[in-house]
C-alpha positions in Angstrom: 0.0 0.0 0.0 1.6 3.3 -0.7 2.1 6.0 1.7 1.1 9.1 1.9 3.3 12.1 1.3 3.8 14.5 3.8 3.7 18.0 3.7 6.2 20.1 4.9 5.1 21.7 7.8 4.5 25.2 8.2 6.8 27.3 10.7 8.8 30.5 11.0 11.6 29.0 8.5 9.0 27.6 6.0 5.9 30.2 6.4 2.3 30.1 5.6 -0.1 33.1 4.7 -0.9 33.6 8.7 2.5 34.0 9.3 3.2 36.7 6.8 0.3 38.3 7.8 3.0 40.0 10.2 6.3 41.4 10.0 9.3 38.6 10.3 11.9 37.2 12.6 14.8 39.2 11.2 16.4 42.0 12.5 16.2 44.8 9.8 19.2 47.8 9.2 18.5 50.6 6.7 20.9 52.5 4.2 21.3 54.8 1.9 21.9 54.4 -1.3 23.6 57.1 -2.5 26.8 55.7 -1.0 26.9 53.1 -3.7 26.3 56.1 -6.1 22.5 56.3 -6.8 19.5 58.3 -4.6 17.6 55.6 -2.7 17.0 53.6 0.4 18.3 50.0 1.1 16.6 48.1 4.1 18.0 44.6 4.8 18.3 42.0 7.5 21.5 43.0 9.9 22.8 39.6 8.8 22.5 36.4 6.5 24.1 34.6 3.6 22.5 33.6 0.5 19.9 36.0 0.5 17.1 37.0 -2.0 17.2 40.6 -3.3 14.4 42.7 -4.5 13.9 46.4 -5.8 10.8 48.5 -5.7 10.5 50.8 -8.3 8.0 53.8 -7.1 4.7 55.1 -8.6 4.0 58.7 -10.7 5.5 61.8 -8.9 6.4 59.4 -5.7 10.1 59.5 -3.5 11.1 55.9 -2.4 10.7 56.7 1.6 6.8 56.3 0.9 7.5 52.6 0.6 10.1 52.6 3.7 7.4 50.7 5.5 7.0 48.2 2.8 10.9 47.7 2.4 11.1 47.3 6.1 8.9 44.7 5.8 10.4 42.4 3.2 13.5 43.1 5.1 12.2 41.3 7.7 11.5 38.4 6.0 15.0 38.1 4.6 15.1 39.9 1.8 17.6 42.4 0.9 15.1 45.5 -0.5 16.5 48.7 -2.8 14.4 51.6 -3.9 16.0 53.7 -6.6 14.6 57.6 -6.0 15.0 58.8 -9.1 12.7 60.1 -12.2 10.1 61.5 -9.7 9.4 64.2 -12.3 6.0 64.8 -13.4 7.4 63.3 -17.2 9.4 60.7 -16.5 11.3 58.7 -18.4 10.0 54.8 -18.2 13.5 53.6 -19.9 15.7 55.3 -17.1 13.4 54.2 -14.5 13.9 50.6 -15.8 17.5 51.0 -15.8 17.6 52.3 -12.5 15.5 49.6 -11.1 18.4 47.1 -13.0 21.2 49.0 -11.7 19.8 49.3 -8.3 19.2 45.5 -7.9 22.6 44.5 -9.2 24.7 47.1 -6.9 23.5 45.0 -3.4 23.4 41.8 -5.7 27.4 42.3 -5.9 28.7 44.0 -3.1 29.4 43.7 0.3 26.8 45.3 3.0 26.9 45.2 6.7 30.6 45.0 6.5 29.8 41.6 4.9 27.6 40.4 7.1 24.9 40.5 4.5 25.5 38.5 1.4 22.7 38.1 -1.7 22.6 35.5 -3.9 22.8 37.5 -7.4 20.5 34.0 -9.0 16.9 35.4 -6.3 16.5 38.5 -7.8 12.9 39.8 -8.3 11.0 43.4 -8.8 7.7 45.1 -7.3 6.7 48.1 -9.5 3.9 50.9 -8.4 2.1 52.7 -10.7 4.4 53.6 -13.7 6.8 51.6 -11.6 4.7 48.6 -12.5 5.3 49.4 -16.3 9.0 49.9 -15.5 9.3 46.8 -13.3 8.2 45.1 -16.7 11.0 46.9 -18.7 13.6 46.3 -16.7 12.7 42.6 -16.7 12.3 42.2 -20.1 16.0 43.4 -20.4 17.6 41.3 -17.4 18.0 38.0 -17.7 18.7 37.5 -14.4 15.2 38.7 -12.6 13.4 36.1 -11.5 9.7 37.0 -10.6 7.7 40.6 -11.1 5.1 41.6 -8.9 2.8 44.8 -10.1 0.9 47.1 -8.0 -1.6 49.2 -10.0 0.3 49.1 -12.9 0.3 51.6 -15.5 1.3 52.0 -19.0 5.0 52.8 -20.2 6.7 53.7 -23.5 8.4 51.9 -24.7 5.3 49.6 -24.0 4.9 47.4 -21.0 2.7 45.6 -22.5 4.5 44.4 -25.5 7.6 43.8 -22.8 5.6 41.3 -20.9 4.9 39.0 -23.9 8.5 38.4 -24.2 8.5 37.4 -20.1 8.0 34.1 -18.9 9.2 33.8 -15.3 6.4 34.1 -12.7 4.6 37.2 -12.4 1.9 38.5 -9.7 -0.1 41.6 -11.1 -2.3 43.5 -8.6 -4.9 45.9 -9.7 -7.2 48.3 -7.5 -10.9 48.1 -7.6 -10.8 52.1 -7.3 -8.5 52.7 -9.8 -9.3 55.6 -11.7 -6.1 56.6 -13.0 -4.7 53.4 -14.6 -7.6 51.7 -15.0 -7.1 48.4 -17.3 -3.4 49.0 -17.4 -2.5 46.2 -15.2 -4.7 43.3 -16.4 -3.6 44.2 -19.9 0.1 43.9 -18.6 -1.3 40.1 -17.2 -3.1 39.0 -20.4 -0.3 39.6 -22.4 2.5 38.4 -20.1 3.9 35.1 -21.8 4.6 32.9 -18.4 3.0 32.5 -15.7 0.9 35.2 -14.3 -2.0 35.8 -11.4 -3.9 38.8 -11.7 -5.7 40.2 -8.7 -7.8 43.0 -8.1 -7.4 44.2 -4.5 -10.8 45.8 -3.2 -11.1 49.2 -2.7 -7.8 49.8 -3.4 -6.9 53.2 -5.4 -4.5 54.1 -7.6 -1.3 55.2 -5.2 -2.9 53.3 -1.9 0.6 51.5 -1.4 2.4 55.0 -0.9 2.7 55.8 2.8 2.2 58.9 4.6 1.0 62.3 3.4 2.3 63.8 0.3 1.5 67.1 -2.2 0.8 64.5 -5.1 -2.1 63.1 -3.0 -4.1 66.4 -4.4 -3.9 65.7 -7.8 -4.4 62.0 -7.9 -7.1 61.8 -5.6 -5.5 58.7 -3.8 -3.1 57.4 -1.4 -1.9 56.2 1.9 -4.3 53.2 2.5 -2.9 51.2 5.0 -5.2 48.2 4.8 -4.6 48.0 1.2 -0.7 48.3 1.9 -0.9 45.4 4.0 -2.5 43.1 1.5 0.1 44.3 -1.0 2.7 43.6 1.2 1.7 39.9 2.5 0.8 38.6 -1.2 4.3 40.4 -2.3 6.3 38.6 0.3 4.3 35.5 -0.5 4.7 35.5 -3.9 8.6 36.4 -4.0 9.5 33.8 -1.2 7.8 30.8 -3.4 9.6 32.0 -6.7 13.4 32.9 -5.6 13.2 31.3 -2.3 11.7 27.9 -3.3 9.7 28.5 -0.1 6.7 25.8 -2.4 4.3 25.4 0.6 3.3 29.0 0.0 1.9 27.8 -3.4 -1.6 26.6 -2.9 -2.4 29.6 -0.7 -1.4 31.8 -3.2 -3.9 30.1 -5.6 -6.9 30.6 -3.2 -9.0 32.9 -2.0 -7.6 35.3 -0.5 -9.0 38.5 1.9 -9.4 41.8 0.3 -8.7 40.3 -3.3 -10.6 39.0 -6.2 -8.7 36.3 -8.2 -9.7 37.2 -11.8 -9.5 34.8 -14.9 -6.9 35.6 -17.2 -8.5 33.5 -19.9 -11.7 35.7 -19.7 -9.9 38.8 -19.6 -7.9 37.5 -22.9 -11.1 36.9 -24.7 -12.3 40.2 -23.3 -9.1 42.4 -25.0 -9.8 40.2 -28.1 -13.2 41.2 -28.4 -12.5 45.2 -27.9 
C-alpha cells in the first residue's frame, strides 16, 4: 500500500499566509543608497548569507521613503530591498526608471553590506513596481535576464510599451490591480493577459490608484488617492508571498497563493484575454 506524502510543515523557516500576515523574525538595518552612487533607500536583514534581493520601483510623482514601511517589511523576512529615487518628475522617463530599477538591484546583488555580514545570492532576484513603476518593473525585466519574478501594484502604462515587454517574459509574475483605480484603470490586467509565463492577476478591493504610498504627500491632491494602510498590507503579504515561493523555493506558499484570498478578487486571465480580443 503506498504512503502518503507528507507535507512540509508550516513554521517560522518555512511560512504560511498567517505568518506573513505579520512582520518577520529578522532583524532589519537601513541604508542609503547614495553611497553606492544612486538616490535611494536599502533596508536589509543586519545579517544572513545567501539571501534574495528585491527592488521597488516607485509610482507617478512618488520619492522611495513612501515605501520605507513596505521595504522594512520584506526586510524582515529576509530579503535584501533597494528603492532607486529617481525620475520623480511629473514626465518621467520609463527607460531610465527601468534602468535604475536594474542598476539598483545588481549594486546590493554584488557588493558587500553590513561590512559583509549580509550576502545576496545574485541568482533570487525579483521586482515590485507601483504605478508607472509597474510598467518599468516590466522593462527592466524584459531586459535582465537574471530577474526572477515581477510583482505589479496598479500598474500603468509605459513607453516603450509594457505591454509588449511582458509578452516576451516568462518567469512568474503576480499583477495587482485596485478596484478604485481611476487613473490606470485596465493598465495592469492588460500587462497580465499579455504576459507570456505564468501570471496571477488580482484585483485588491477598494484599493486606489497610489494606496501603497505611505504617509502624506503634495501628489495626494492631484491623484485623488493614497496612503491606505489596509490595502498596503495586503500588498505587502501577497508580495512577500509571492517572492519567497519563486526565488526562495519557499513551495508550501503555493496553494495559498492560488486561493482565496482576503481583500482580493482572483480574476481569470483567460476571460480577460477573450475580453481584450473582443475590444
Amino acid at each position: 500500500m503506498p504512503t502518503k506524502s507528507k507535507k512540509t510543515p508550516v513554521g517560522i523557516d518555512r511560512p504560511s499566509l498567517d505568518y506573513l500576515a505579520h512582520r518577520g523574525p529578522h532583524r532589519v538595518a537601513a541604508g542609503n543608497l547614495a553611497d553606492a552612487g544612486m538616490p535611494g533607500l536599502v533596508f536589509a536583514p543586519t545579517s544572513g548569507r545567501g539571501l534574495p534581493a528585491v527592488a521597488i520601483s516607485h509610482g507617478w510623482l512618488q520619492p522611495a521613503h513612501r515605501y520605507a514601511d513596505t521595504m522594512r517589511y520584506l526586510a524582515s523576512w529576509g530579503f535584501v530591498v533597494v528603492a532607486p529615487d529617481t525620475e520623480k518628475g511629473p514626465i518621467p522617463s520609463h527607460a531610465a526608471m527601468s534602468r535604475d530599477l536594474s542598476a539598483a538591484l545588481h549594486l546590493v546583488a554584488t557588493g558587500r553590506l553590513g561590512n559583509g555580514r549580509v550576502r545576496v545570492d545574485a541568482r533570487k532576484l525579483g521586482l515590485i513596481g507601483h504605478s508607472i513603476g509597474g510598467g518599468a518593473a516590466v522593462l527592466a525585466a524584459a531586459a535582465d535576464s537574471s530577474i526572477g519574478a515581477v510583482v505589479t501594484v496598479t500598474a500603468a502604462a509605459t513607453r516603450p510599451s509594457a505591454v509588449e515587454a511582458a509578452s516576451r517574459l516568462h518567469i512568474p509574475s503576480l499583477h495587482l490591480v485596485g478596484a478604485d483605480d481611476d487613473m490606470a484603470d485596465g493598465d495592469g490586467a492588460s500587462i497580465a493577459a499579455a504576459w507570456a509565463g505564468p501570471a496571477t492577476l488580482r484585483t485588491v478591493k477598494g484599493a486606489s490608484h497610489l494606496g501603497l504610498a505611505e504617509g502624506s504627500h503634495w501628489s495626494s491632491t492631484i491623484s485623488g488617492s493614497g496612503n491606505e494602510k489596509r490595502i498596503q498590507q495586503v500588498v505587502r503579504l501577497l508580495s512577500t508571498a509571492f517572492l519567497l515561493r519563486h526565488l526562495s523555493e519557499q513551495d508550501q506558499l503555493a496553494d495559498e497563493l492560488e486561493g482565496k484570498i482576503k481583500g482580493t478578487t482572483l480574476e481569470d486571465l483567460d476571460a480577460v484575454r477573450e475580453e481584450a480580443m473582443a475590444d
